[in-house]
N, C-alpha and C positions, 0 to 999 in steps of 0.2 A: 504494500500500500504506500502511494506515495505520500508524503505531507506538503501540500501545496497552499502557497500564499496567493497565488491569481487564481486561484477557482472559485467560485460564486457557490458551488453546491458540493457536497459531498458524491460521488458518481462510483458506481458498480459495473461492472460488467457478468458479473455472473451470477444467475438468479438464486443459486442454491443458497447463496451468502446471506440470502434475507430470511429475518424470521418472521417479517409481516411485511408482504409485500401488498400495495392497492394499484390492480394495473389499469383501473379507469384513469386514473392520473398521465396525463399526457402531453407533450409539448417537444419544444424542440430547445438545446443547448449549442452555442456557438462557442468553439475556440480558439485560440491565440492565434493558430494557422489561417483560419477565415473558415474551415469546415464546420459543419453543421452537422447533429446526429440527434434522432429521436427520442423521446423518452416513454420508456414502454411504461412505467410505473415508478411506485417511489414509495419508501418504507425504513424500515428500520433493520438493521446489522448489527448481532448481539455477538462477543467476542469473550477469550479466556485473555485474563492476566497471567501475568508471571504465577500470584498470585493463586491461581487455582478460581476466582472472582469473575462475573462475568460485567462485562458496562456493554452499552447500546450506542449507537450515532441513528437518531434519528435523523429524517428529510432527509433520505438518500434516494439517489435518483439510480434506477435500474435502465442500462443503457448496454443493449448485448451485445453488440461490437467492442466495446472496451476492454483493451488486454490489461489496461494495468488498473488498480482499482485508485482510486481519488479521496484524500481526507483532504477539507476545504477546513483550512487554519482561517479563516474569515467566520465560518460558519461554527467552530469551536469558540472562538472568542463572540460569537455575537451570544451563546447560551452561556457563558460565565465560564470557562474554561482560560487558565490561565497559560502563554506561551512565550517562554524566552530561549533566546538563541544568545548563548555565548561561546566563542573560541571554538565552534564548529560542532557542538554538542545543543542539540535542540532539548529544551525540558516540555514538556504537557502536562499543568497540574488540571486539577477537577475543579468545580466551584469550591468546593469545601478545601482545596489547597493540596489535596493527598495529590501524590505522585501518581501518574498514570506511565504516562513511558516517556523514556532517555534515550534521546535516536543519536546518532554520529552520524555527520555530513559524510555523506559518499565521495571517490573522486569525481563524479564527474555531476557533482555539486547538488545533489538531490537529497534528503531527507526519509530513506525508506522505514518505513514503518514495517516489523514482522511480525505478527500478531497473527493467532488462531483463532478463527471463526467457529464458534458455534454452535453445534447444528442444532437443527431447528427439535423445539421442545411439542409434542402433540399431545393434546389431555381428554382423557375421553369423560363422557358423562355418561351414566348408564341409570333407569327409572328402574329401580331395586323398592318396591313394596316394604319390605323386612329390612331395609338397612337401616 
């Protein structure tokens, strides 16, 4: 995942990664190149910490052409997510200030984020008389 400061939205490309996805949600996203790409849906991405812990990013957009997936550092700081870059070491605190994750700038000067996704939780309900 990469952590990006010119993205406007958080962005997916693969639908397994969501644990709630709404695919009525629909538009189109323009980038830095002038390319244009659709938006099948949009949801939320629930993930493991070091931790053993799971956190979410909500308002992520499902766009299935996309090989690399997109954290919008715009879209973390606008819900209270705290972010600084010193000496090529990116930090990502929560609202509440705890550490989320410590990325190291790459050489070819990106911010990748590794983190494991999830999978998706399914709950049944069942009309039990006796229970």
């Amino acid at each position: 995942m990469v952590l990006n400061t010119g993205a406007t939205n958080h962005m997916f490309g693969c639908q397994e990664a969501f644990a709630e996805l709404n695919s009525e949600a629909l538009g189109t996203v323009r980038f830095g190149d002038d390319s244009v790409a659709q938006i099948e849906g949009w949801g939320t991405v629930t993930f493991v910490c070091k931790t053993g812990e799971t956190r979410s990013f909500t308002g992520v957009y499902y766009i299935p052409w996309l090989t690399t997936n997109i954290v919008s550092i715009g879209q973390l700081d606008e819900v209270g997510y705290k972010v600084d870059i010193d000496d090529g070491i990116m930090h990502i605190r929560e609202p509440g200030r705890r550490l989320l994750a410590k990325v190291k700038r790459a050489a070819n000067r990106l911010y990748v984020l590794n983190i494991k996704i999830a999978p998706p939780v399914f709950l049944a309900a069942r009309d039990d008389p006796e229970a």
